[in-house]
ChimeraX commands (.cxc) that place a marker at each C-alpha (Angstrom):
marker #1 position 93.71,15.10,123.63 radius 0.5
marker #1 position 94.44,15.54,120.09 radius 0.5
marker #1 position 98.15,15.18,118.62 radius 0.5
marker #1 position 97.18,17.51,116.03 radius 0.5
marker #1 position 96.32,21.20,117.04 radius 0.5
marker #1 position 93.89,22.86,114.85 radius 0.5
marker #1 position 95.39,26.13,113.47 radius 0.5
marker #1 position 92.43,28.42,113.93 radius 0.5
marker #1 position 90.23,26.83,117.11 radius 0.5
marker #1 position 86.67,27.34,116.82 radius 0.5
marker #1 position 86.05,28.07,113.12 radius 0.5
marker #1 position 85.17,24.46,110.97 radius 0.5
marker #1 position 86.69,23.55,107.79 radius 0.5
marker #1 position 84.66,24.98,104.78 radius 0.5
marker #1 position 84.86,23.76,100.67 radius 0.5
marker #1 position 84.70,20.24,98.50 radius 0.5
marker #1 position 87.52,18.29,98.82 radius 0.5
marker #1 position 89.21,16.94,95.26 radius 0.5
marker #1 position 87.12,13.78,95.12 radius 0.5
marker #1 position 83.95,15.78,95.59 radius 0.5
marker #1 position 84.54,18.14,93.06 radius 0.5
marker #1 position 85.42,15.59,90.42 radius 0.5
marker #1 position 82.26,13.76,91.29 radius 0.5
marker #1 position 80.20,17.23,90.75 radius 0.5
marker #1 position 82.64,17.53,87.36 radius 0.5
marker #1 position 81.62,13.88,86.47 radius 0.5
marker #1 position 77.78,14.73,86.91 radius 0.5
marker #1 position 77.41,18.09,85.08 radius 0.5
marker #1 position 79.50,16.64,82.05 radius 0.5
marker #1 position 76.97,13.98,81.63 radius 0.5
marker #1 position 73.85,15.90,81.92 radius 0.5
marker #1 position 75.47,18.14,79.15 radius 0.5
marker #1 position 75.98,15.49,76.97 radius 0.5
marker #1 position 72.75,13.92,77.20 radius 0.5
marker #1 position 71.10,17.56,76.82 radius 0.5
marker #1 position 73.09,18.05,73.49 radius 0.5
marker #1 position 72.53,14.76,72.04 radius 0.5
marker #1 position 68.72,15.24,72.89 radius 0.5
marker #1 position 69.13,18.34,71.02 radius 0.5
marker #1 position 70.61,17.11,67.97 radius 0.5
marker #1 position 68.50,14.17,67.68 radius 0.5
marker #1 position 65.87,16.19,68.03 radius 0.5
marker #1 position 67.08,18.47,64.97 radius 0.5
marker #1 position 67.49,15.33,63.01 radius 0.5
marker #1 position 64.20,13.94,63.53 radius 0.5
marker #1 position 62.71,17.80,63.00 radius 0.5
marker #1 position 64.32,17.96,59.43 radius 0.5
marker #1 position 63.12,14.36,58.92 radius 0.5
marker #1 position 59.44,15.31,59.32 radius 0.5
marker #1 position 59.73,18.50,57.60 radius 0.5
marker #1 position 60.99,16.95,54.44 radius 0.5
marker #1 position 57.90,14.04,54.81 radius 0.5
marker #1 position 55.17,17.11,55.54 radius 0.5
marker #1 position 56.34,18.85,52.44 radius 0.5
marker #1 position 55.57,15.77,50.33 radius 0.5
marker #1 position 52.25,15.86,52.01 radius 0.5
marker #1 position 51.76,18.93,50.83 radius 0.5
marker #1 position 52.05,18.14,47.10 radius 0.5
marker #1 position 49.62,14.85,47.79 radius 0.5
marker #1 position 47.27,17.49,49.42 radius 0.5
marker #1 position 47.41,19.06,46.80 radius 0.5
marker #1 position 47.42,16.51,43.88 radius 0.5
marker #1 position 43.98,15.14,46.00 radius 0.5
marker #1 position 42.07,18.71,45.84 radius 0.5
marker #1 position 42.77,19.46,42.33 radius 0.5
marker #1 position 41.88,16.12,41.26 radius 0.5
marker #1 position 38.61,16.79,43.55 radius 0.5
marker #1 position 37.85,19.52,41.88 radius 0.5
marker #1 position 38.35,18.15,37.79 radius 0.5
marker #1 position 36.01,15.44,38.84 radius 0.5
marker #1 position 33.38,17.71,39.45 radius 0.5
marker #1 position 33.98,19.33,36.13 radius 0.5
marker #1 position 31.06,20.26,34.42 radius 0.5
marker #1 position 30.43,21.49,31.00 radius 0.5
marker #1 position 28.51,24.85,31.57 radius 0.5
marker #1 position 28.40,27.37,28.42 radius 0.5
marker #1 position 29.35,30.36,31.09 radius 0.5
marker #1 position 32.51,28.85,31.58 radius 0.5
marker #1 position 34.70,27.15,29.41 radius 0.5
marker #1 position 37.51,25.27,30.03 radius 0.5
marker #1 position 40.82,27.18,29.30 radius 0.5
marker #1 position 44.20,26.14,29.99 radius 0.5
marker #1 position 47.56,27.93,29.52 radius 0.5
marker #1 position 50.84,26.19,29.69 radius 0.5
marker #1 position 50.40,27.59,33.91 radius 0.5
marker #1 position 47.06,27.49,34.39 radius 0.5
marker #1 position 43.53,25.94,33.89 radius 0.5
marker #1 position 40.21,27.54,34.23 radius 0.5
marker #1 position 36.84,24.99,34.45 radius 0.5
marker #1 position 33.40,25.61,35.59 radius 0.5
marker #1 position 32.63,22.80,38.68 radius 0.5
marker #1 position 29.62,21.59,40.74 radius 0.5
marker #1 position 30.69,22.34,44.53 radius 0.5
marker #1 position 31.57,19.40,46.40 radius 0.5
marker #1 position 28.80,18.45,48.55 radius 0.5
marker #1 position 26.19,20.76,46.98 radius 0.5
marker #1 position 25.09,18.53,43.75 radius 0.5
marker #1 position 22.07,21.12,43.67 radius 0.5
marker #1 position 23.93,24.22,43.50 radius 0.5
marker #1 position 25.58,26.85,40.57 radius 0.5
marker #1 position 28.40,25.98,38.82 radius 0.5
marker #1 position 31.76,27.90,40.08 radius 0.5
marker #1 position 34.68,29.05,38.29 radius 0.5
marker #1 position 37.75,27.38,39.50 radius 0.5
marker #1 position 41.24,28.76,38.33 radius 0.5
marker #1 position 44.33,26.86,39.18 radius 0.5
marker #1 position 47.75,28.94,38.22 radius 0.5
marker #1 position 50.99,29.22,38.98 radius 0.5
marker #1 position 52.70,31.93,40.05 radius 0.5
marker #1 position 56.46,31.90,38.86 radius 0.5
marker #1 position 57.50,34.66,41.08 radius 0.5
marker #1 position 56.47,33.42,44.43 radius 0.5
marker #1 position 57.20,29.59,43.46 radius 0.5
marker #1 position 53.18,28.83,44.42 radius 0.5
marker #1 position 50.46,27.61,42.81 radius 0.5
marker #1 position 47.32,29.25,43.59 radius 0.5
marker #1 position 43.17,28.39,43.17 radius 0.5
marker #1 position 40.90,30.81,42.63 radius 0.5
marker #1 position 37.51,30.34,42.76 radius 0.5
marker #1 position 34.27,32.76,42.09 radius 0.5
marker #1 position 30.71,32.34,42.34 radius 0.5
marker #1 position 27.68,32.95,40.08 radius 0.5
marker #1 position 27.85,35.48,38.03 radius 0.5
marker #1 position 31.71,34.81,37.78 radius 0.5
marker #1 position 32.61,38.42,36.98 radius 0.5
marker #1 position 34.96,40.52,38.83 radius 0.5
marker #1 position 37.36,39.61,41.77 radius 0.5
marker #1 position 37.32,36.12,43.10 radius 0.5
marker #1 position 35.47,35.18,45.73 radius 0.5
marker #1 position 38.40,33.51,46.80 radius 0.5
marker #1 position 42.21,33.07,46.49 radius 0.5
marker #1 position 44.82,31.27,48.20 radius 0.5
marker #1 position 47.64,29.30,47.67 radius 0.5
marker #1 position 47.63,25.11,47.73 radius 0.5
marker #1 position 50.98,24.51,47.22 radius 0.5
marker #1 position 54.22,26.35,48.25 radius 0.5
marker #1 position 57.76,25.83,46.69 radius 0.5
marker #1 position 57.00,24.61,43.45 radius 0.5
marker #1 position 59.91,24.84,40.89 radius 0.5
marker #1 position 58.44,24.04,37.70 radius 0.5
marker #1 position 54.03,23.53,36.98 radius 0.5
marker #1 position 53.28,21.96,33.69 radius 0.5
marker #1 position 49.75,21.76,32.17 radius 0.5
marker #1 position 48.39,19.53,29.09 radius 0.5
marker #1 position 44.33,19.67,28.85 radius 0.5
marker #1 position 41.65,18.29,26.33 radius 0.5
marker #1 position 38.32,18.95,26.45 radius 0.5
marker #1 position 37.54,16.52,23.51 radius 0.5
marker #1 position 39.62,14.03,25.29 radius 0.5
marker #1 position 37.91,14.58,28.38 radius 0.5
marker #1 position 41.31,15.07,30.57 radius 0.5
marker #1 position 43.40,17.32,32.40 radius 0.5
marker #1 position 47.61,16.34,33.13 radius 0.5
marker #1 position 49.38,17.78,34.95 radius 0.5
marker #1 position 53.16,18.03,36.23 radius 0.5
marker #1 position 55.16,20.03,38.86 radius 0.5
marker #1 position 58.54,19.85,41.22 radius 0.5
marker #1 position 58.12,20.79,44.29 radius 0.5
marker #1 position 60.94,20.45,47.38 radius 0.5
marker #1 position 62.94,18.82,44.91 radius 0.5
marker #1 position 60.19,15.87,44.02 radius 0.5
marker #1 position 58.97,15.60,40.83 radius 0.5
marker #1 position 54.85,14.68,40.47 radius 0.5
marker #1 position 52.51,13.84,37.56 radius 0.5
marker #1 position 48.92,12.94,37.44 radius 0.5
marker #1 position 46.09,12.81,34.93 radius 0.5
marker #1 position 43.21,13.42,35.23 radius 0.5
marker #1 position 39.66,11.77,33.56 radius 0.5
marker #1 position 36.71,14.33,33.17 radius 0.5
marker #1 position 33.48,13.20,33.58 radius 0.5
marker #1 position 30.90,13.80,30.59 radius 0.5
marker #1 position 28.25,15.95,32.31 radius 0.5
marker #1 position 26.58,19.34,30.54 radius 0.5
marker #1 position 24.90,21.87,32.07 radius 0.5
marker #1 position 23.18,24.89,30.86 radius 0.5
marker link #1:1,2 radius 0.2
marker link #1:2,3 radius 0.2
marker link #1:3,4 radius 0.2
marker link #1:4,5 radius 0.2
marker link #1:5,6 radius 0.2
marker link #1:6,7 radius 0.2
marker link #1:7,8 radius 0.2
marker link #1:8,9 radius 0.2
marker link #1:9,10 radius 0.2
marker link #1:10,11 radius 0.2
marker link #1:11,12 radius 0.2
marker link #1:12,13 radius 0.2
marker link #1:13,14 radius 0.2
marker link #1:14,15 radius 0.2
marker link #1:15,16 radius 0.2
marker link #1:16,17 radius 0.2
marker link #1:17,18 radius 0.2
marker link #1:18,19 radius 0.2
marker link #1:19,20 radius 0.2
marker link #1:20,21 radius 0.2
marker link #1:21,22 radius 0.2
marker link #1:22,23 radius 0.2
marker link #1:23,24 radius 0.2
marker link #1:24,25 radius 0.2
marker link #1:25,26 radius 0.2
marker link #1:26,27 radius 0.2
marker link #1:27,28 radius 0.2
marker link #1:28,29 radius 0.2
marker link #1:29,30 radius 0.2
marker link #1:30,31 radius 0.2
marker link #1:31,32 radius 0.2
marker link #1:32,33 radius 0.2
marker link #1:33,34 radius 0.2
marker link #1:34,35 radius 0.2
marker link #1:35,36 radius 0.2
marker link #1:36,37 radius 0.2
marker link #1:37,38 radius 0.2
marker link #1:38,39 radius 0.2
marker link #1:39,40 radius 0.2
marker link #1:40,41 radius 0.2
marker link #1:41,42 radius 0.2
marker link #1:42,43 radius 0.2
marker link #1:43,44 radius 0.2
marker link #1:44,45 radius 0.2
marker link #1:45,46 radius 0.2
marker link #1:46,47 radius 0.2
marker link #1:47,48 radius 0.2
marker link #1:48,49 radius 0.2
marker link #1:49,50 radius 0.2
marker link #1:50,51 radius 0.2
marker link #1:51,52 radius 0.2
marker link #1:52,53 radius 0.2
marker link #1:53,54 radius 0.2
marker link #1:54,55 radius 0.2
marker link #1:55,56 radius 0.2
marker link #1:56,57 radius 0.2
marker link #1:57,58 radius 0.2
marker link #1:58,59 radius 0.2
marker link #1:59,60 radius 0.2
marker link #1:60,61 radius 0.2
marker link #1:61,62 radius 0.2
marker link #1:62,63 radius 0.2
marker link #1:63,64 radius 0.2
marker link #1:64,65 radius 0.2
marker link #1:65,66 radius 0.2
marker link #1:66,67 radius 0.2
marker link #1:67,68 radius 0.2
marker link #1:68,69 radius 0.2
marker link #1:69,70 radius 0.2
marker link #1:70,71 radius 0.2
marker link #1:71,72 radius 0.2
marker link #1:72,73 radius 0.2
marker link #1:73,74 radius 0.2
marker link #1:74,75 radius 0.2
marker link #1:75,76 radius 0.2
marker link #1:76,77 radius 0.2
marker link #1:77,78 radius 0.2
marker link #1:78,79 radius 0.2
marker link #1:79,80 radius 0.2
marker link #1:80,81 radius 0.2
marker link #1:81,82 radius 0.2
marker link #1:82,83 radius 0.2
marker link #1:83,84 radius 0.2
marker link #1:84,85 radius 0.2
marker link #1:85,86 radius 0.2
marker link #1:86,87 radius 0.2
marker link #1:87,88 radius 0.2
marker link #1:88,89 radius 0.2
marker link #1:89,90 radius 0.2
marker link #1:90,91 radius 0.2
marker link #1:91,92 radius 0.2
marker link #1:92,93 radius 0.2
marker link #1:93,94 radius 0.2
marker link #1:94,95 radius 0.2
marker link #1:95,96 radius 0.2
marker link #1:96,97 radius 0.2
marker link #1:97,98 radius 0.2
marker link #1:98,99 radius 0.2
marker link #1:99,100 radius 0.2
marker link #1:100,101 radius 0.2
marker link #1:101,102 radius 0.2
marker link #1:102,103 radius 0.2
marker link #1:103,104 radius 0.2
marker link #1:104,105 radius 0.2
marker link #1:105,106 radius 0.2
marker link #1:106,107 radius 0.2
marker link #1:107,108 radius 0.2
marker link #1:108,109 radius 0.2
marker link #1:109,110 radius 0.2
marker link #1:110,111 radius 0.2
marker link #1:111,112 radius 0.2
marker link #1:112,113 radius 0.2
marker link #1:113,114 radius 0.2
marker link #1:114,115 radius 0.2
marker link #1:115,116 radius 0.2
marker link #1:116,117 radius 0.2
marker link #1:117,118 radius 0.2
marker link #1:118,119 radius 0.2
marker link #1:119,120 radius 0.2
marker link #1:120,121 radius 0.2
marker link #1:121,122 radius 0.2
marker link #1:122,123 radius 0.2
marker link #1:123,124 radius 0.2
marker link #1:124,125 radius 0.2
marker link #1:125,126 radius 0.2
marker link #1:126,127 radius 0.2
marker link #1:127,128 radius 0.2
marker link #1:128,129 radius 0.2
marker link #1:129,130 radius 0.2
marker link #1:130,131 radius 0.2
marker link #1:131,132 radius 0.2
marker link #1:132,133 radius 0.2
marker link #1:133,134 radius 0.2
marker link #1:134,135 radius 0.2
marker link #1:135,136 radius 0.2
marker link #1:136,137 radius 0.2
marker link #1:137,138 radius 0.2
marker link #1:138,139 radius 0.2
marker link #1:139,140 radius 0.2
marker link #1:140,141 radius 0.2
marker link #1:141,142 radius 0.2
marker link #1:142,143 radius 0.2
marker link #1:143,144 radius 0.2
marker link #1:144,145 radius 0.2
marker link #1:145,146 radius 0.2
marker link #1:146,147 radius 0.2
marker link #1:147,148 radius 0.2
marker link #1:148,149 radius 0.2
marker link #1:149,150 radius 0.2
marker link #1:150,151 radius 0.2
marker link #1:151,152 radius 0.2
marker link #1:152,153 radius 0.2
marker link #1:153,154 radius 0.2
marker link #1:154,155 radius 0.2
marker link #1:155,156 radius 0.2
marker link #1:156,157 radius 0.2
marker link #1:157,158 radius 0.2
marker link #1:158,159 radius 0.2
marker link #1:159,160 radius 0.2
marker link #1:160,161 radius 0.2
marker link #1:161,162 radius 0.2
marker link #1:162,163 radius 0.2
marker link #1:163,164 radius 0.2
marker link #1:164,165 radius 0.2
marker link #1:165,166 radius 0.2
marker link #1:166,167 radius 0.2
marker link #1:167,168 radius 0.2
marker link #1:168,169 radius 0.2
marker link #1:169,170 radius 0.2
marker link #1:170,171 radius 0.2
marker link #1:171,172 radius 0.2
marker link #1:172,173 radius 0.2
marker link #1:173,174 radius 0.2
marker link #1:174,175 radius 0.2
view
């Protein structure tokens, strides 16, 4: 026989005791800390790339225009023009040796902070065939071009990052 009588006979004892619920207390606080710090490293590592994608960008960039002045021709339907914001040149497609000349148009627009290339096909009137922009969150675009000299330079900020390139133009004519 028991010493101790139980104060309500048949019904069991329900609930954590103290050591239990600091062990449950112990448990969920670490989870949440390893959740947040996941979370923040996460953040920093998200902010990390997205400052290293936006320089890609601009090197995208930098590569297609430069792409597109080598292909330069010099084709008496289209001149090349420049503006201190944009450049206009007549180019063989890339791939397609065989094919038209098209008008390519590279400007920037100051109002939505983007440069944008335009491009039309033979007979090189009217709308363009098409427009888009290359490069997003550009501060400042800066243009020097020389036919004579045979080059294109150009300048811009973008995301804070200032670039420069210039760029040769090969000699070829046609009519």
């Amino acid at each position: 026989m028991s010493f101790y009588k139980r104060r309500n006979p048949g019904r069991t004892q329900s609930g954590l005791s103290l050591i239990e619920m600091l062990l449950v207390l112990g448990i969920t606080s670490a989870a949440f800390l390893t959740i947040t710090a996941s979370f923040f490293q996460g953040a920093r590592i998200f902010s990390r790339l997205s400052e290293l994608n936006s320089g890609q960008d601009a090197l995208f960039f930098i590569d297609r225009m430069t792409r597109d002045l080598k292909n330069t021709v010099n084709y008496s339907r289209i001149e090349l023009h420049s503006t201190a914001d944009s450049v206009t040149f007549g180019a063989i497609p890339a791939g397609n040796p065989s094919a038209l000349p098209v008008k390519i148009e590279y400007r920037w627009d100051l109002n939505k902070k983007r440069i944008e290339r335009s491009e039309w096909l033979y007979p090189y009137v009217g709308e363009a065939h098409s427009r888009q922009p290359v490069l997003e969150r550009v501060d400042f675009f800066e243009l020097a071009c020389s036919w004579p000299e045979k080059f294109v330079g150009f300048r811009f900020r973008s995301n804070g990052k200032d670039y420069e390139k210039r760029v040769l133009i090969p000699s070829r004519v046609v009519h």
